[in-house]
C-alpha positions as semicolon CSV with decimal commas, in nm:
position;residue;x (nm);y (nm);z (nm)
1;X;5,830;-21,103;-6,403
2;X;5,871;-20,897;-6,667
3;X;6,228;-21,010;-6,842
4;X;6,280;-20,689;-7,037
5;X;6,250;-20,449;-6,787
6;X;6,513;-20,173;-6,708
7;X;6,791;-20,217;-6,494
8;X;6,694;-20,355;-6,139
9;X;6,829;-20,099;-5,852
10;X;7,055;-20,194;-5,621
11;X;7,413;-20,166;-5,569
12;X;7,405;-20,575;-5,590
13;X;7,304;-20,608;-5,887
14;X;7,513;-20,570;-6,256
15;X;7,401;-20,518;-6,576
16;X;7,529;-20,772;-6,726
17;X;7,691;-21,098;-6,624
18;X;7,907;-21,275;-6,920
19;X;8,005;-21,602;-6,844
20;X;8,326;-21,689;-7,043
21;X;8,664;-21,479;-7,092
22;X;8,766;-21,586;-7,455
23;X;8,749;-21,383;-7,767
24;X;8,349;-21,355;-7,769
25;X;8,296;-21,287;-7,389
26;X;8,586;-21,029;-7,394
27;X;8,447;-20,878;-7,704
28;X;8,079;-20,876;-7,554
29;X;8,248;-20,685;-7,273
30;X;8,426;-20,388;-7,473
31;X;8,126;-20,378;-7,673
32;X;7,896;-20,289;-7,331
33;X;8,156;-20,085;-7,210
34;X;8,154;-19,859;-7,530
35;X;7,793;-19,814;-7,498
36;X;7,852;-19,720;-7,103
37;X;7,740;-20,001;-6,926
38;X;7,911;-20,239;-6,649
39;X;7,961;-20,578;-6,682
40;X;8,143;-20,893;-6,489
41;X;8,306;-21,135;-6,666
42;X;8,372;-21,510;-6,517
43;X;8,638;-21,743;-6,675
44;X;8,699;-22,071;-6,540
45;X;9,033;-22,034;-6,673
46;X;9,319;-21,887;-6,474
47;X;9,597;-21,698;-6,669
48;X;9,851;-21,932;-6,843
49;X;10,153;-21,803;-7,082
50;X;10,095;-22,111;-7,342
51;X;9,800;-22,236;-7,441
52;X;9,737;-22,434;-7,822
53;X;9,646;-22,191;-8,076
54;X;9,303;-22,259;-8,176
55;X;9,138;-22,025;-8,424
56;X;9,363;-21,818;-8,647
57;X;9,111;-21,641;-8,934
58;X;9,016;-21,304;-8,854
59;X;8,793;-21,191;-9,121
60;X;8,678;-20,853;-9,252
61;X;8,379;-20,788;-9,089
62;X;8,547;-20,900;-8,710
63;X;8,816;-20,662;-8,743
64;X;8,588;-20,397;-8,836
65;X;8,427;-20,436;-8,509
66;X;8,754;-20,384;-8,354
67;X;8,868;-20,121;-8,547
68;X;8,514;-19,948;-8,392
69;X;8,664;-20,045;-8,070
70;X;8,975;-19,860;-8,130
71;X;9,146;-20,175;-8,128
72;X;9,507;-20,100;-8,321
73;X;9,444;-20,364;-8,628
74;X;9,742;-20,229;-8,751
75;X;9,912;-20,357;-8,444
76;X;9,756;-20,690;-8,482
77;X;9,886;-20,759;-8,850
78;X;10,259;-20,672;-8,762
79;X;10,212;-20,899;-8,456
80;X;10,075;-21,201;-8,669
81;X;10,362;-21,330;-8,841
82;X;10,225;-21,277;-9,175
83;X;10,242;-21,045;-9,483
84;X;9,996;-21,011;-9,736
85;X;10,157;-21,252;-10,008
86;X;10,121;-21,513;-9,682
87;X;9,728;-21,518;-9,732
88;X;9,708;-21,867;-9,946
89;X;9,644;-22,217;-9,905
90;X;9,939;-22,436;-10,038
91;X;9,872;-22,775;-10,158
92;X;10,159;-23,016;-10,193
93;X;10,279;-23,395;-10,141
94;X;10,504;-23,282;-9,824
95;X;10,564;-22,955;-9,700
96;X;10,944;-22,953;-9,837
97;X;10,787;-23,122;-10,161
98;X;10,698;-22,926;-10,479
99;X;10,356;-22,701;-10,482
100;X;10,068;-22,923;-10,695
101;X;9,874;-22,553;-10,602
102;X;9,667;-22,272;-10,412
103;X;9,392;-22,098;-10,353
104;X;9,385;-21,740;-10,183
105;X;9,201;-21,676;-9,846
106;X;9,106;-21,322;-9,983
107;X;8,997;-21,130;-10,256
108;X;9,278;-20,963;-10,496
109;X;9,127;-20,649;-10,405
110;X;9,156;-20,616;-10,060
111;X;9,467;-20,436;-9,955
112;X;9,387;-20,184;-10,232
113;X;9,201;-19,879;-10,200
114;X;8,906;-20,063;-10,415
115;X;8,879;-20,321;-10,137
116;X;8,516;-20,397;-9,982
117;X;8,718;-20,349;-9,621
118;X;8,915;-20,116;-9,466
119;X;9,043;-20,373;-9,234
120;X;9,154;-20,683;-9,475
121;X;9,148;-21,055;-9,350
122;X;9,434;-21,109;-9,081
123;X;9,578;-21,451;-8,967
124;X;9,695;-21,455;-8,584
125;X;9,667;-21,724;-8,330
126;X;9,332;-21,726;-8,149
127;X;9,580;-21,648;-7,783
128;X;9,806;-21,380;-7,890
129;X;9,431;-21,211;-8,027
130;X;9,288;-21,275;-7,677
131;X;9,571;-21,105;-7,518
132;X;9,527;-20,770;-7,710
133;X;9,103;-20,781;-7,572
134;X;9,225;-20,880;-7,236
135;X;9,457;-20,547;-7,211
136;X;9,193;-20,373;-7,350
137;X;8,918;-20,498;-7,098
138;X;9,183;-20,433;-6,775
139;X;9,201;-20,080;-6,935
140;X;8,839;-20,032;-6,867
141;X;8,662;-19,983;-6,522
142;X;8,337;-20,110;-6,679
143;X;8,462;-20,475;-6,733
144;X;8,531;-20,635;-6,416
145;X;8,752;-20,953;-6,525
146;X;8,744;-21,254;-6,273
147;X;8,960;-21,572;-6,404
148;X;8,927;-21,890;-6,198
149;X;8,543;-21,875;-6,161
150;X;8,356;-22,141;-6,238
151;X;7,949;-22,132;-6,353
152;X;7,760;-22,370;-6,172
153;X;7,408;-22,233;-6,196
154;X;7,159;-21,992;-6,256
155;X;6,751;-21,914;-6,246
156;X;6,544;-21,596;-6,256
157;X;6,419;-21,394;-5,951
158;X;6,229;-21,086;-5,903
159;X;6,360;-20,933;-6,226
160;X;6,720;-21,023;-6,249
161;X;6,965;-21,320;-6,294
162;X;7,091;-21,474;-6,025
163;X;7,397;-21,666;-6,090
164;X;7,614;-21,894;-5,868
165;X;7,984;-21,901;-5,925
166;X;8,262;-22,121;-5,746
167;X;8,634;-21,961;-5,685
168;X;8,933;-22,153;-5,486
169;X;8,675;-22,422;-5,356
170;X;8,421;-22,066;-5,251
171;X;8,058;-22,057;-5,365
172;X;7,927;-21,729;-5,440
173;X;7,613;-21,545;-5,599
174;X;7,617;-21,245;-5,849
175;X;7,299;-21,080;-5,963
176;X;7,254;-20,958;-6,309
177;X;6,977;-20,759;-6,523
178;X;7,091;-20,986;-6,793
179;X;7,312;-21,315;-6,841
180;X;7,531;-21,351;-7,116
181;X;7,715;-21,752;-7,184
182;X;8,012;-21,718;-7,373
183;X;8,122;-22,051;-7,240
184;X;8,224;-22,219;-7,514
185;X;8,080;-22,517;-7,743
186;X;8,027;-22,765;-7,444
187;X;7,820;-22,462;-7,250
188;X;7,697;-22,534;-6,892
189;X;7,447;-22,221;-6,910
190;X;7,335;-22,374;-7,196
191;X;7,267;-22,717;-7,015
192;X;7,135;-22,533;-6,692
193;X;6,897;-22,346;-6,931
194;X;6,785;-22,661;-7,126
195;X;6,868;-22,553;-7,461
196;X;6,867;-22,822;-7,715
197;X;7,159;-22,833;-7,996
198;X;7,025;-22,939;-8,395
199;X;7,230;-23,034;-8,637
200;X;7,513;-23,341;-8,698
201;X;7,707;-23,369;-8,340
202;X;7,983;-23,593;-8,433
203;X;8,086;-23,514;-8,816
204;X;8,442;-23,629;-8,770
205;X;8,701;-23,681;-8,482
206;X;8,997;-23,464;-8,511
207;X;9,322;-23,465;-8,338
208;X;9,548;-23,123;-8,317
209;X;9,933;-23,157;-8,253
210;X;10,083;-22,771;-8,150
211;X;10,457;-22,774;-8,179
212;X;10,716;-22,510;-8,227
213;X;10,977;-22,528;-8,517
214;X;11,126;-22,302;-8,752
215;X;11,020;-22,398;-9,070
216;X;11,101;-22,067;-9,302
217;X;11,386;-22,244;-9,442
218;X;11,165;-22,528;-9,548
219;X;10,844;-22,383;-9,649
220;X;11,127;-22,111;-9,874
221;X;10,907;-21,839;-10,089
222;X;10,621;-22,073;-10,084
223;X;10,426;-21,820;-9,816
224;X;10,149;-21,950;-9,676
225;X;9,882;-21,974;-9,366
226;X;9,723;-22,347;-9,477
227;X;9,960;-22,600;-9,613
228;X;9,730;-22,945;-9,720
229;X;9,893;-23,245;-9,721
230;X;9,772;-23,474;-9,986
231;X;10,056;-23,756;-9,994
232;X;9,927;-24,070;-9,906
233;X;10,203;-24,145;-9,680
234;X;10,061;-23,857;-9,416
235;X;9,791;-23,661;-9,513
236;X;9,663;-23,404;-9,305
237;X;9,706;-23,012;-9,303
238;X;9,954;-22,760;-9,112
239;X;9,868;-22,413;-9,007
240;X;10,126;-22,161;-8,974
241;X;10,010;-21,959;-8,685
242;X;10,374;-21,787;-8,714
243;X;10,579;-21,994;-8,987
244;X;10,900;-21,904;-8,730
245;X;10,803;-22,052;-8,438
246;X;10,436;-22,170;-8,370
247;X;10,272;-22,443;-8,591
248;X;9,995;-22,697;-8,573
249;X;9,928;-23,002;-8,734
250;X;9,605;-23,196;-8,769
251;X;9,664;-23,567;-8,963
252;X;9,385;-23,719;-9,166
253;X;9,309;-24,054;-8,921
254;X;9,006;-24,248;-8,970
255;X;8,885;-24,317;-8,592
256;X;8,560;-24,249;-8,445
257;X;8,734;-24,096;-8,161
258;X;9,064;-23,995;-8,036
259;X;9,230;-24,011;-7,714
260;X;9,513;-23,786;-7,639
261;X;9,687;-24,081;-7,428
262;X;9,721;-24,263;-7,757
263;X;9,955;-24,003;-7,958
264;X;10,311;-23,965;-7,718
265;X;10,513;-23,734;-7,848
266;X;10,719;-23,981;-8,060
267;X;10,436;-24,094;-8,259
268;X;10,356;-23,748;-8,342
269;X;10,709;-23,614;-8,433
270;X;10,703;-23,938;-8,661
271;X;10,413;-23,854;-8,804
272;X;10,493;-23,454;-8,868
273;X;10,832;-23,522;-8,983
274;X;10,642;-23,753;-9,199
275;X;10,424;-23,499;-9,339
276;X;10,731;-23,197;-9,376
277;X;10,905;-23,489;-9,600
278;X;11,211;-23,418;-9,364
279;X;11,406;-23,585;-9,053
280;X;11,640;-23,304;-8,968
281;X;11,385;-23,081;-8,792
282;X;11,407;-22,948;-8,447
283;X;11,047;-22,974;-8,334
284;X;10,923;-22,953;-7,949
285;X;10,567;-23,094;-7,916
286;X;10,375;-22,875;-7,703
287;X;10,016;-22,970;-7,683
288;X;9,802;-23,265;-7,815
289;X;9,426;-23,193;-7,824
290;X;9,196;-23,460;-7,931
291;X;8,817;-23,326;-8,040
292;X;8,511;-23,368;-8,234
293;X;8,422;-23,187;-8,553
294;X;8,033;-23,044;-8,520
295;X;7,787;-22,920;-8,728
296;X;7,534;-22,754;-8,477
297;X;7,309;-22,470;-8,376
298;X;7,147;-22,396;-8,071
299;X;6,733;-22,449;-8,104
300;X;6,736;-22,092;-7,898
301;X;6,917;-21,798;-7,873
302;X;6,713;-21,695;-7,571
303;X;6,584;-21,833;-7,269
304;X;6,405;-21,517;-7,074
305;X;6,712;-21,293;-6,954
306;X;6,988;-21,510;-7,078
307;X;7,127;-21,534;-7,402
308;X;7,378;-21,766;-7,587
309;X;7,631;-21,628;-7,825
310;X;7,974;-21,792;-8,007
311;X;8,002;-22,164;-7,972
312;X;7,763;-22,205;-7,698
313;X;7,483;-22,112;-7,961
314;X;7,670;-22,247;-8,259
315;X;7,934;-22,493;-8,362
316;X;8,083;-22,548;-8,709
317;X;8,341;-22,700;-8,841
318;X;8,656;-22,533;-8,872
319;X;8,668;-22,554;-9,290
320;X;8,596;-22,188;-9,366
321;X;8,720;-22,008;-9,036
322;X;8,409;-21,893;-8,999
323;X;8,322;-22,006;-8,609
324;X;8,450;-21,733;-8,421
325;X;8,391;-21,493;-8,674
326;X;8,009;-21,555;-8,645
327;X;8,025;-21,530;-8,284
328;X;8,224;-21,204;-8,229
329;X;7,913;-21,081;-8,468
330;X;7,710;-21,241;-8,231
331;X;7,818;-21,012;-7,968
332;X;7,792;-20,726;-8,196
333;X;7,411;-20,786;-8,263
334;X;7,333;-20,840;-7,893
335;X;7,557;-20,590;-7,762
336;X;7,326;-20,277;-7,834
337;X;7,007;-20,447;-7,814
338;X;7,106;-20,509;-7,437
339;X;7,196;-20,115;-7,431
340;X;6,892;-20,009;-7,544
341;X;6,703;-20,196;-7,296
342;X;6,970;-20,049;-7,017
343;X;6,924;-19,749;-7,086
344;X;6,532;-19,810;-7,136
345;X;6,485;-19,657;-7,458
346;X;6,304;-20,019;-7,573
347;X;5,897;-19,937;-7,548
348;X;5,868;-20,349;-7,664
349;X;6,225;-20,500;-7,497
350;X;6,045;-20,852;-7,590
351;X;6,077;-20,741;-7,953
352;X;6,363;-20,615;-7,960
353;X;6,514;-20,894;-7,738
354;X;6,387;-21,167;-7,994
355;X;6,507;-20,993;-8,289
356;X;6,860;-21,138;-8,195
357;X;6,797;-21,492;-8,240
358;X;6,579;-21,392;-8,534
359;X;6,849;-21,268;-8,710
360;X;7,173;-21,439;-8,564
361;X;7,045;-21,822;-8,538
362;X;6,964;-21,835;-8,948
363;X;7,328;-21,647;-8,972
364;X;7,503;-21,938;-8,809
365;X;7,296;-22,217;-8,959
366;X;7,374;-22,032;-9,328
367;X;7,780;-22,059;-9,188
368;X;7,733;-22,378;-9,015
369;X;7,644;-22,547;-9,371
370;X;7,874;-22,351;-9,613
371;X;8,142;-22,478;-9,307
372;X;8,016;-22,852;-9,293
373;X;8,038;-22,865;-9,708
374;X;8,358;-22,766;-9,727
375;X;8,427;-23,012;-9,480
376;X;8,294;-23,274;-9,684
377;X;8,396;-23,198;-10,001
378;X;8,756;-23,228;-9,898
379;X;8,722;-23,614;-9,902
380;X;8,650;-23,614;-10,210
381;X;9,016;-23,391;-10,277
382;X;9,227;-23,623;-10,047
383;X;9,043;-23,958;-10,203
384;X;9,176;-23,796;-10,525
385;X;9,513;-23,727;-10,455
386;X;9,564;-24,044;-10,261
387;X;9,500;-24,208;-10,639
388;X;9,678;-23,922;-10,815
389;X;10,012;-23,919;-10,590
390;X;10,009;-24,344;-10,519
391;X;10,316;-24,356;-10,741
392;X;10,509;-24,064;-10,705
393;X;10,524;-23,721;-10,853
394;X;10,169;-23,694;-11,079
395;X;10,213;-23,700;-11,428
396;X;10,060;-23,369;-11,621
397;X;9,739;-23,568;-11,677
398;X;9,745;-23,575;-11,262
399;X;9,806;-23,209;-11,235
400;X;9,519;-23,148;-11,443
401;X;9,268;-23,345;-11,262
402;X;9,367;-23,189;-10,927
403;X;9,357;-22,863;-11,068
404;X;9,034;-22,923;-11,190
405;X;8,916;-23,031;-10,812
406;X;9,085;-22,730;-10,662
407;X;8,853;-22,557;-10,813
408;X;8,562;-22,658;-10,673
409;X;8,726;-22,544;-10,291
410;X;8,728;-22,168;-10,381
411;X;8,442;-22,160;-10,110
412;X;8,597;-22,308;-9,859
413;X;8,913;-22,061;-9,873
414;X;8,761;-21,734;-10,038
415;X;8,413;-21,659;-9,911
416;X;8,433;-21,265;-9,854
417;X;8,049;-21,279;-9,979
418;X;8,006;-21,460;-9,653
419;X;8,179;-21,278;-9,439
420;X;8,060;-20,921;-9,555
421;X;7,741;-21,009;-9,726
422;X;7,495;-21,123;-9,501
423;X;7,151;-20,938;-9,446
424;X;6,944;-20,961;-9,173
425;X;6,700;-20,879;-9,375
426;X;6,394;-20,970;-9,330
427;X;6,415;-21,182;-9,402
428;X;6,768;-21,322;-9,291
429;X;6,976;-21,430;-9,658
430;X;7,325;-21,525;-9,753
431;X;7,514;-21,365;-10,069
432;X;7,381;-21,499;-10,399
433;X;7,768;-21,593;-10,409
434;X;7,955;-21,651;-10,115
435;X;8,315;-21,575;-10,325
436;X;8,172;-21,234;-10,400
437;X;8,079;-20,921;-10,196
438;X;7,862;-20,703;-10,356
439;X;7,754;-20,372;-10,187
440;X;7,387;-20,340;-10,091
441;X;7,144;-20,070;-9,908
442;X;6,885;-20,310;-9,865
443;X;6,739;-20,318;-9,491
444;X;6,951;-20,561;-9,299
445;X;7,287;-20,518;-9,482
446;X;7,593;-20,395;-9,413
447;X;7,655;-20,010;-9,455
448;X;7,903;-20,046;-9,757
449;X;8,233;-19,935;-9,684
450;X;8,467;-19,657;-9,931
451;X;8,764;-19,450;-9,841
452;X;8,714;-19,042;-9,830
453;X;8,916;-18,760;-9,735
454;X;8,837;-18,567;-9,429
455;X;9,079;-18,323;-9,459
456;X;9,346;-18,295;-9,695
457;X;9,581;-18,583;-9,610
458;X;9,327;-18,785;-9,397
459;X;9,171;-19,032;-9,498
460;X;8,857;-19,225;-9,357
461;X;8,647;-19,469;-9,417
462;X;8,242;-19,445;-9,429
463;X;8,252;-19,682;-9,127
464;X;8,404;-19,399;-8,954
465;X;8,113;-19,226;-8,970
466;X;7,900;-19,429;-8,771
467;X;7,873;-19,434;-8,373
468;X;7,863;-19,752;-8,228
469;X;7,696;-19,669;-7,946
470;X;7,413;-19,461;-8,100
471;X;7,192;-19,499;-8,448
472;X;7,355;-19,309;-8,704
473;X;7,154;-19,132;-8,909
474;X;7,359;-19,008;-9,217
475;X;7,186;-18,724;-9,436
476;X;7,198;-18,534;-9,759
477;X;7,351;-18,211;-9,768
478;X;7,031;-17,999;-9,897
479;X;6,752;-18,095;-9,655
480;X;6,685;-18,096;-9,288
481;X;6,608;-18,404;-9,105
482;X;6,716;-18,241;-8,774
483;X;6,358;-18,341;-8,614
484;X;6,369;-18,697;-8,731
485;X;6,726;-18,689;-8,581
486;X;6,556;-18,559;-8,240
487;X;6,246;-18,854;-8,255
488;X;6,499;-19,109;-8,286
489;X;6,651;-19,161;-7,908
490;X;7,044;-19,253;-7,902
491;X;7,060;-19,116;-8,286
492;X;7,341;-18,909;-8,384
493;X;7,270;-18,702;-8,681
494;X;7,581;-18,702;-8,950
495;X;7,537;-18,482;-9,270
496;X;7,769;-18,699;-9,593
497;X;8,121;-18,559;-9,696
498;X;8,097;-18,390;-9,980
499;X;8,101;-18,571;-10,286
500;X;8,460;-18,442;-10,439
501;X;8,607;-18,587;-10,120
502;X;8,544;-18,954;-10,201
503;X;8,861;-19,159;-10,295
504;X;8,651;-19,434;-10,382
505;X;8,305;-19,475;-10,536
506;X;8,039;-19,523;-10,261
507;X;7,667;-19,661;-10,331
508;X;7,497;-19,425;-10,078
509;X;7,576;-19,129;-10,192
510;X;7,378;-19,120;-10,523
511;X;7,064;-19,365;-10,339
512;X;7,080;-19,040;-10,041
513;X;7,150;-18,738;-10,333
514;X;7,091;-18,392;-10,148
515;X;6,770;-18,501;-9,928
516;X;6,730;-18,862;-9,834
517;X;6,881;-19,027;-9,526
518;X;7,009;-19,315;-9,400
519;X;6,936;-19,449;-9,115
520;X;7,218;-19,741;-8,974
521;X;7,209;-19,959;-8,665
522;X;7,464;-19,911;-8,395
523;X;7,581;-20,267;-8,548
524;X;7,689;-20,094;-8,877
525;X;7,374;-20,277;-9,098
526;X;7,132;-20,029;-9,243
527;X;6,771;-20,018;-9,077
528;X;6,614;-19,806;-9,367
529;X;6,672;-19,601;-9,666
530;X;6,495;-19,280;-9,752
531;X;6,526;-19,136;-10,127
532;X;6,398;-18,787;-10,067
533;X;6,300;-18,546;-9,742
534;X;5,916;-18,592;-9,760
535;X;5,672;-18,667;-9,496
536;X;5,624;-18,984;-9,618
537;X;5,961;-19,093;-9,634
538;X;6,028;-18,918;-9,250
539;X;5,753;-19,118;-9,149
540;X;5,873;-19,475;-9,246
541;X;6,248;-19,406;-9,116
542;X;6,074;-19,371;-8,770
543;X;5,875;-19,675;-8,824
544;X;6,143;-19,870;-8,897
545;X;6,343;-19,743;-8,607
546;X;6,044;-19,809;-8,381
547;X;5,990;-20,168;-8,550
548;X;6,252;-20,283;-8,316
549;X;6,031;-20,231;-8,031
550;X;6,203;-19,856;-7,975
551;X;6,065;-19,607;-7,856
552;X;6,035;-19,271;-8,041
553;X;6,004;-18,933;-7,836
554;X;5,736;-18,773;-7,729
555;X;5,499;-18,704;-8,044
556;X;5,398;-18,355;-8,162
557;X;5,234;-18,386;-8,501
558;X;5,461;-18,190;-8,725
559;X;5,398;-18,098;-9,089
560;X;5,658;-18,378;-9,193
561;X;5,452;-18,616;-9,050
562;X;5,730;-18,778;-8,836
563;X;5,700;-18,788;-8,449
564;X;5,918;-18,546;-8,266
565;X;6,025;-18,575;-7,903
566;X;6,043;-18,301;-7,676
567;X;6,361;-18,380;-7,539
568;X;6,686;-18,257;-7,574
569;X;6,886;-18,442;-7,906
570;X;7,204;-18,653;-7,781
């Protein structure tokens, strides 16, 4: 059996199966469906209208995806509860006690027209995100959505996935060309498929109390998202999903485990009330969620036709919000690798197939320890304060010394380096500083992003320019790489603004000048960099776009040098 083969025929038989309907699975399935392929998604789950809020951090890079998506970011922010001055963690002896201090969760620049994003870092619970994907997936005949099915196994046959699902006490099969698990950190495809976990599985049991309250009049001007606990008599941290209504609280216990049976809702008002410094607070306990802090990466991305992505490949500890971050990008990588193999423009699918663990797995083991040291070096802050605070309010020598050790948390709070600065190289790196973004060309990185002005009162951004569907190969204004353009299958050709219509500085246009190119993944990273318009140059853009195991048109030898199909330019 040949695993990357094209699309099986048959009316039985989907493209793609995705197994999970949270964030990742949902996103995995807009993604295909923007790039014109079918897909069947399975969640175990059936519709509920409250569920605890899990993940709240929404970084850059994610809601650039969605912004590519045409999902309304905009939207999103007015929906979340939060304003910009809200994007801080707040650390104090009780939450209606006096501020000891803060650290932002994003750069100073980044709701100016400087920033490194167009779409700035937004806070929103994890459910009310899911929602917006889930109107956007019933919007779109190429998602089919099933909730209430259940994965119970899987194996490869005659050049598909065949996949057994249970629904209201019914076993079923669905066949797939390819099998996606988005099933979460305790993944059954990744059991059936015998894919071993590394890393630290227990790093710390963790207990999360959800309860509503309004606690505006408490928490005052003192805006926030994190608010860190560090009195001795309850320390632990809140999260203001939406500081009106919907908070969480997670209390610093020493246990090796927890059990849900052992924290009624008494004992937790006691111990939130506790932690607010208050007693006159109307607070309705709404979930109790006991679970275990990991450290962990799956030992394969890939097993033949089926592939892992968010926290069945990975999970991390929640210090740095970086967990389903990685895995929405997860989804991004694999999204139009599986296109290109769909649509059988892949002359090696095996190579292009492997490049996604190649470049996601050292991603989420570079997040997975950046996420397990912030983790760790927060004992250190609450051992501190527990010394500091013992007696009261801390005296100015007090301050000083947790100022000092605030300090060393920037990481954990403000890591845009991480979250826009990754390359996949190769080889596969972090930011020399995961605080700071800096804008790169270099094969593997993100296209960089500045504002311009399309027409006189528009304004764009350079992401704007790329088709996430396609390669995008962006060229000077002086030279013609229209036959590259035409060797390169699913490219779309995209000559620069003109200079005087940049708001913003932007590194590509002096590295492209009047002849080079660009060449950028459907994924938004660049794939290669060409100075100037000469044969040489033409010729390694197409190798690099073929290094992916692509295939390039049909080749007539041309005077460039660079291999031109035959066929007619998309």
């Amino acid at each position: 059996m040949n695993p990357t083969a094209g699309q099986p025929q048959g009316p039985s038989v989907h493209p793609v199966l995705i197994v999970g309907g949270g964030p990742v699975g949902l996103m995995m399935a807009l993604l295909l469906a923007r790039q014109g392929h079918r897909s069947v998604v399975f969640e175990k789950r059936t519709p509920r209208e409250s569920s605890a809020p899990k993940a709240h951090v929404f970084n850059p890079r994610t809601l650039e995806i969605c912004r590519a998506l045409a999902i309304d970011v905009d939207a999103l922010r007015g929906a979340s509860g939060h304003g910009p001055r809200s994007h801080h963690a707040l650390f104090m002896r009780t939450l209606a006690g006096p501020l000891l201090g803060s650290l932002p969760l994003d750069s100073e620049t980044a709701l100016s027209p400087a920033g490194a994003s167009p779409t700035p870092l937004l806070n929103i619970a994890q459910p009310d995100f899911e929602r917006v994907l889930q109107a956007h997936a019933a919007a779109m005949p190429l998602i089919d959505l099933r909730h209430g099915h259940t994965f119970v196994d899987c194996r490869e046959e005659s050049g598909v996935v065949v996949a057994q699902f249970e629904s209201a006490g019914e076993s079923y099969v669905e066949r797939g060309t390819y099998l996606v698990a988005a099933d979460g950190a305790g993944s059954s495809v990744r059991e059936r498929l015998g894919i071993p976990m590394g890393g630290i599985a227990s790093v710390r049991a963790r207990i999360t109390i959800h309860f509503e309250a309004d606690l505006r009049p408490i928490i005052g001007d003192r805006e926030g998202v994190l608010y860190w606990i560090l009195g001795p008599d309850a320390p632990g941290t809140f999260i203001a999903y939406d500081p009106a209504r919907t908070w969480v609280y997670s209390p610093r216990l020493a246990a090796e485990q927890f059990d849900s049976a052992d924290f009624p809702d008494e004992r937790c008002l006691a111990m939130i009330r506790r932690a607010i410094g208050r007693d006159d607070v109307d607070i309705r306990i709404r979930h109790v969620l006991p679970w275990m802090m990991s450290a962990q990466v799956a030992q394969e991305y890939r097993a033949g036709r089926c592939f892992l992505v968010g926290d069945a490949a990975h999970r991390f500890p929640p210090t740095g919000g970086l967990g389903l971050n990685t895995g929405i990008q997860d989804a991004h990588n694999l999204a139009w690798k599986l296109s290109a193999l769909l649509r059988e423009t892949a002359a090696d699918g095996e190579v292009l197939l492997d490049s996604y663990g190649a470049e996601r797995r050292p991603v989420a083991e570079i997040n997975t320890a950046q996420s397990l040291a912030n983790a760790q070096k927060l004992q250190g802050l609450f051992a501190l304060a527990t010394g500091v605070l013992a007696d009261g309010p801390p005296s100015s020598e007090g301050r000083a010394t947790l100022a000092a050790e605030l300090a060393l948390h920037k990481e954990h709070f403000l890591s845009e380096g991480l979250q826009l600065g990754f390359s996949y190289g190769p080889p596969v790196h972090g930011p020399a500083d995961p605080l700071r973004y800096e804008p790169s060309l270099e094969r593997g990185a993100r296209l960089p992003h500045a504002w311009f002005e399309e027409s006189p009162g528009t304004q764009r951004s350079t992401l704007d320019l790329l088709d996430p569907a396609r390669f995008t190969l962006l060229t000077g204004r002086c030279a013609d790489w229209s036959d590259v353009a035409g060797a390169l299958p699913d490219c779309r050709e995209i000559r620069l603004p003109a200079k005087s219509s940049f708001l913003t500085g932007w590194l590509a246009l002096e590295a492209i000048g009047d002849s080079g190119a660009l060449l950028v993944r459907p994924d938004g990273h660049v794939a290669y960099l060409a100075g100037d318009a000469s044969a040489k140059s033409q010729r390694a853009l197409c190798d690099a776009y073929a290094a992916f195991g692509l295939r390039l048109g049909q080749e007539n030898v041309q005077p460039s040098g660079c291999a031109v199909h035959s066929a007619t330019r998309s």
